[in-house]
Wavefront OBJ file of the C-alpha trace (Angstrom):
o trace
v 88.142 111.439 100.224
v 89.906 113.114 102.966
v 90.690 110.875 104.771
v 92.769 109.409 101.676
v 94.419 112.545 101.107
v 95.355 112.943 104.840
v 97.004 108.987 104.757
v 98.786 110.083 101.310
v 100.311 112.906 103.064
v 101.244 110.951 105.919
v 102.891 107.969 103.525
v 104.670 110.720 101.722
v 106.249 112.427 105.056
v 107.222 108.869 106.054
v 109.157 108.608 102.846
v 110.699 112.026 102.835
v 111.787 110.863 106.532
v 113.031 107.614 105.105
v 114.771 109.073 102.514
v 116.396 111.562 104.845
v 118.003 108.489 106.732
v 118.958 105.957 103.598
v 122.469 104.867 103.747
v 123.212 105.930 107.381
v 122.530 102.972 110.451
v 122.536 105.388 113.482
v 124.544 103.273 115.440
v 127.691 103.395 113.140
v 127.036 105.282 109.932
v 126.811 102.792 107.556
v 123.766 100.892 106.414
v 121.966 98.294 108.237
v 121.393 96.833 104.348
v 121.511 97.776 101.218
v 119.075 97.144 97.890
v 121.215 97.112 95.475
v 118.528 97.581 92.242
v 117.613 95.963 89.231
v 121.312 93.592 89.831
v 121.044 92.443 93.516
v 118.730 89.560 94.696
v 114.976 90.509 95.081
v 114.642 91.619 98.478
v 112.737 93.569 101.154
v 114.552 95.939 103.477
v 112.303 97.316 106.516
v 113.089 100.367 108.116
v 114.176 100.230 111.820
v 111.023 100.745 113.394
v 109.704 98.183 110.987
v 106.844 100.689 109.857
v 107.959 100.620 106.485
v 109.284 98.638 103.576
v 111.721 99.629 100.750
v 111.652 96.693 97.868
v 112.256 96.432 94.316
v 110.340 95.478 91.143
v 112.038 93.855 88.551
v 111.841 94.498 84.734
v 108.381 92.728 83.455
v 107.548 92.712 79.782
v 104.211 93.913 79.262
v 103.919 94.888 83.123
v 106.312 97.497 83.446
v 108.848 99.909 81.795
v 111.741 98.749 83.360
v 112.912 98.225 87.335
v 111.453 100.129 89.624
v 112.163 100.987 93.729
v 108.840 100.837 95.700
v 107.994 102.020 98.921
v 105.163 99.507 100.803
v 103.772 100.648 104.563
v 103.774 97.449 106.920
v 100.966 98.453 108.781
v 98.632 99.004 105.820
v 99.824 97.419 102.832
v 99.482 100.694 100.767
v 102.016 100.892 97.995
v 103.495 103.723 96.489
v 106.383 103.954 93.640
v 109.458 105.905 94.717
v 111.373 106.040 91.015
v 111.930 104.020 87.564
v 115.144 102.795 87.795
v 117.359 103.600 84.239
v 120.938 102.394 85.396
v 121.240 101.361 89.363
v 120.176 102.419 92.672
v 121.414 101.188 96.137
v 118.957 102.104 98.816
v 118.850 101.090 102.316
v 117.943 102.174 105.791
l 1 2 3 4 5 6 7 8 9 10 11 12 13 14 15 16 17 18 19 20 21 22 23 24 25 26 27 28 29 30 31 32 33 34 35 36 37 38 39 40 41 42 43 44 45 46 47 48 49 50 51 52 53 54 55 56 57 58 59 60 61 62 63 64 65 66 67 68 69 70 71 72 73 74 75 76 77 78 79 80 81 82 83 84 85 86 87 88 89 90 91 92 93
């Protein structure tokens, strides 16, 4: 069980540290690319390093509540939901 805690932990850092960079390339300022949610085409944007994956879930009836932004760790597969999305979002790396 501790183990799981400690790779939760780490999979949360990793998205604080992702979401500390969205929007800004580090080259120029601007985004690499940009998920543009629940309007834009079903994509998946990995970070730079490629460790992880930002990627959006469309509206399902009976599956989910609505669109939703999810966060998915290449080396792993673990998933985790970042948010519900009510109106838009546009993340990106």
């Amino acid at each position: 069980m501790a183990l799981h805690n400690a790779h939760q932990v780490w999979l949360i850092l990793g998205v604080a540290l992702g979401v500390a960079s969205l929007f800004l390339d580090q080259a120029n300022g601007q985004p690499a690319a940009v998920l543009e949610l629940p309007l834009g085409p079903v994509t998946r944007l990995a970070s730079p390093d490629g460790s992880l994956i930002l990627y959006g879930v469309p509206f399902q009836k009976g599956l989910n509540e609505g669109p939703q932004l999810w966060l998915e760790d290449a080396r792993t597969g673990q998933r985790q939901k970042l948010l519900d999305i009510s109106d838009g979002v546009a993340a990106g790396w």
